[in-house]
N, C-alpha and C positions, 0 to 999 in steps of 0.2 A: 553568554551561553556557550556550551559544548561544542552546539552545532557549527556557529561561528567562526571557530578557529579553526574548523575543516573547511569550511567555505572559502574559508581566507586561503590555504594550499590551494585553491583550484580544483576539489573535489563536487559531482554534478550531485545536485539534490533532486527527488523527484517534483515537477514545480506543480502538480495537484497536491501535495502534503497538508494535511489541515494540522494546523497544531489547535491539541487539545489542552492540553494542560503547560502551565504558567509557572515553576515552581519558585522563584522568587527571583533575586537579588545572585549574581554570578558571585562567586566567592574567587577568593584569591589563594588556590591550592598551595602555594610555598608559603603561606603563612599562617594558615591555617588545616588543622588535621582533621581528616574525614578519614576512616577506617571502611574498606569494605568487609561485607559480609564475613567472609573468611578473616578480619584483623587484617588484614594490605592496608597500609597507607594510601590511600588515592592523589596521584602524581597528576600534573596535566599531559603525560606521555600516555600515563593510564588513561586518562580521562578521553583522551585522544583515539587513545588505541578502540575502547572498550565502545566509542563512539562511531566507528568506523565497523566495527564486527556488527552493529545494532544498523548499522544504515545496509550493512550487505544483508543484512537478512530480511528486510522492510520494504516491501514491493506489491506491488497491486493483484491481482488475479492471474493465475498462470493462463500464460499464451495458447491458444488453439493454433499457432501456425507452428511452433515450435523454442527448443529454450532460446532465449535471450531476443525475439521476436515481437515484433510487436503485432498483436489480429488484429486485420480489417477491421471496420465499423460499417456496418449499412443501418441507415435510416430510413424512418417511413411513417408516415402517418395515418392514423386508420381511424374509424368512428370510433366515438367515446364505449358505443356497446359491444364494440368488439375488446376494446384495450380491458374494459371488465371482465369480459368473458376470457380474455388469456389469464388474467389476474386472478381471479375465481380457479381457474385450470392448474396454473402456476401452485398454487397453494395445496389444493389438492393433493396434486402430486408430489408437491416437497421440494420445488427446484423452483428455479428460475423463468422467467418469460423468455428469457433469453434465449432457454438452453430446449425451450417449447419452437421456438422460433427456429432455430438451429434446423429442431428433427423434421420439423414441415418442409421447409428449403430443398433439405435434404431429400426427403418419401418426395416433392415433387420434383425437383430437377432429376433424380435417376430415373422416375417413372419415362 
């Protein structure tokens, strides 16, 4: 696979990635021609490269502390009827539990 021969340079992968898809059998680009989209030959420098632009752009939820940051986590546990009722709230309004969670924190630690 693609990813592979970046992994093999020493490049970080993120280690939650779930792979979804499978696409077969790795080919052997110098002996076989694959044309991209535009007619390019696909090279494994290509294949490299074009693997490398696709890994810097693939990254999980932008950071709330800032770029390249990784936010806090806090955890908690709360009754089943509550976790519904944020979930119920959540939906309503179109966002997250999370980001419901956030603005309470917040309205009470300033109060």
């Amino acid at each position: 696979m693609l990813c592979r021969s970046i992994l093999e340079e020493g490049e970080e992968v993120a280690t939650k990635t779930k792979i979804k898809y499978v696409l077969g059998e790795d080919i052997d680009l110098k002996k076989e021609v694959f044309l991209l989209n535009n007619g390019e030959r696909l090279t494994d420098a290509k294949a490299r490269q074009i693997t490398k632009d696709v890994l810097k752009r693939v990254h999980g939820r932008p950071s709330l502390t800032g770029p390249k940051k990784v936010s806090p986590e806090v955890k908690a546990r709360v009754p089943e009827k509550l976790k519904r009722k944020l979930d119920r709230e959540a939906k309503r309004q179109g966002v997250t539990p999370s980001a419901i969670i956030r603005e309470a924190l917040e309205s009470y630690l300033s109060a």
